[in-house]
C-alpha positions in Angstrom: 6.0 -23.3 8.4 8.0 -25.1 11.4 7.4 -23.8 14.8 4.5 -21.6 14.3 3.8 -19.4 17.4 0.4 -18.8 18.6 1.6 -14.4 19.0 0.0 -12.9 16.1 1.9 -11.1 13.5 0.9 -8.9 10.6 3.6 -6.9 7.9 2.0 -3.8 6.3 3.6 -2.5 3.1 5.1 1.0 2.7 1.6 2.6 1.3 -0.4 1.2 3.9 1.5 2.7 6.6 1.7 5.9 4.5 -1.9 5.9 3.6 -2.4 5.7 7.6 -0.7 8.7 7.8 -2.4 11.2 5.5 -5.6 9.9 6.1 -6.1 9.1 9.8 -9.8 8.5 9.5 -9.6 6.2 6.6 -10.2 2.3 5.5 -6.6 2.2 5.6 -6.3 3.6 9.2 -8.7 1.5 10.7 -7.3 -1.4 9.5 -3.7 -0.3 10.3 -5.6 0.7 14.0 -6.9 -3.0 13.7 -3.9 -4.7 13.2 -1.8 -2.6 15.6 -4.9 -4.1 18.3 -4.5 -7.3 17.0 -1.1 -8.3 17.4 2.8 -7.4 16.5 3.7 -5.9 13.8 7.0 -7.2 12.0 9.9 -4.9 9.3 12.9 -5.5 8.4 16.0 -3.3 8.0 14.8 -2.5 4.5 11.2 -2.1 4.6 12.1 0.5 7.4 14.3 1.8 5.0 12.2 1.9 2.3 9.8 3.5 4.7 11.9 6.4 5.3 12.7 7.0 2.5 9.3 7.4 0.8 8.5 9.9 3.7 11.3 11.8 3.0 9.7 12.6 -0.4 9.2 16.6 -1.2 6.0 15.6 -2.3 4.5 15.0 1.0 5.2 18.3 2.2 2.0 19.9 1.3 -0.1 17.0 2.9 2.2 16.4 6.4 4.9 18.5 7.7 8.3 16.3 7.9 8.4 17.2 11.6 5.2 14.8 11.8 6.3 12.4 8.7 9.8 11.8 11.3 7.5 11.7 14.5 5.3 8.5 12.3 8.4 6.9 11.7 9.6 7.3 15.0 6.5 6.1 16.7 6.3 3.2 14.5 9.7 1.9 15.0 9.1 1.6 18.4 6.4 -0.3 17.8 7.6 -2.9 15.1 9.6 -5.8 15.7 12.6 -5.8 13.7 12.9 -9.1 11.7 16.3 -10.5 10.5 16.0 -11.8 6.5 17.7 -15.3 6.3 15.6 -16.6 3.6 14.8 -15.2 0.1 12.2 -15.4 -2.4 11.3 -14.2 -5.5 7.7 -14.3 -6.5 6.8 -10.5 -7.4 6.5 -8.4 -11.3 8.4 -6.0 -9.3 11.3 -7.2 -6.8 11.0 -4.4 -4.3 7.5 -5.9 -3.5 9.2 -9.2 -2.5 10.5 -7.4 0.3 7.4 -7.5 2.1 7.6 -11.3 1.6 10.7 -11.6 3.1 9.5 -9.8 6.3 6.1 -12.2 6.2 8.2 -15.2 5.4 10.8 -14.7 8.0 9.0 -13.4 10.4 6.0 -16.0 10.4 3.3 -13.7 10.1 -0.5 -14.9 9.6 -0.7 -11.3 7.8 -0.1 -9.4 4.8 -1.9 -6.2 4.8 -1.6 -4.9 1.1 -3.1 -2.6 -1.8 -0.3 -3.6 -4.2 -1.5 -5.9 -6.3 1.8 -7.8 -7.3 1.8 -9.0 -3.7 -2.6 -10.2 -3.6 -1.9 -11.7 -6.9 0.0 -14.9 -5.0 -2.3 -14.7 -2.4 -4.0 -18.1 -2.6 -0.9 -19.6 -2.7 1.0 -17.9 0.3 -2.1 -19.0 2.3 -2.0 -23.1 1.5 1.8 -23.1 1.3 2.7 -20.9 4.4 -0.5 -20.1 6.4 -0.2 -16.1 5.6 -3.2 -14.2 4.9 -2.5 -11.5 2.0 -5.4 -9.2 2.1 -6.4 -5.4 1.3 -6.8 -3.2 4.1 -10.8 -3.2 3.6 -10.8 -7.5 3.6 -8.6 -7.4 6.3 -10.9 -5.1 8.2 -13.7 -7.1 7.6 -11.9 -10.5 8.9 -13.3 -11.9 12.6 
């Protein structure tokens, strides 16, 4: 990618950040807890969407009152840095996956913190064509 910058910036896909959230003591959460340490974390319009969205779900409600699944949201849109998508790709099985390209891509993130595996499929070739890292929560975690 052209002019790289040396601040550190990781994407984490819609079930990471919800896994955070119903299970604070986790894998998931400590790598979420990890990358929020690490660096900035990038969205987009749509994955914030998409975010909302998902939380919005009646199907939550047992595990996390919406008053806390709004407070999440809340809390982690202060926290993100909103990424404009100018360029497009289509690489995924499913398309709303490539989403979370877009925001990597865009973005120039390093990482790509994912349990889907339509996204760590490509993952060899994101890292030798654009210098991104797509990893699980647990390899991420267990990256120096």
């Amino acid at each position: 990618m052209v002019g790289r910058t040396s601040e550190t910036r990781l994407v984490l896909d819609t079930n990471t950040l919800i896994s955070r959230m119903l299970a604070p003591r986790g894998i998931v959460a400590r790598a979420v807890d990890k990358a929020l340490a690490t660096g900035v974390l990038l969205a987009s319009e749509e994955t914030l969407t998409e975010l909302a969205d998902v939380l919005a779900r009646p199907k939550f409600d047992r595990y996390v009152s919406r008053e806390v699944r709004q407070q999440f949201l809340a809390l982690l849109s202060g926290v993100v840095r909103v990424i404009p998508i100018t360029h497009r790709i289509e690489v995924c099985r499913d398309p709303k996956d490539d989403m979370m390209l877009h925001v990597a891509l865009n973005g120039e993130a390093q990482w790509l913190i994912t349990g889907d595996q339509d996204l760590l499929a490509p993952a060899s070739g994101f890292w030798a064509s654009h210098g991104l890292h797509i990893l699980s929560p647990a390899d991420f975690l267990g990256w120096s």
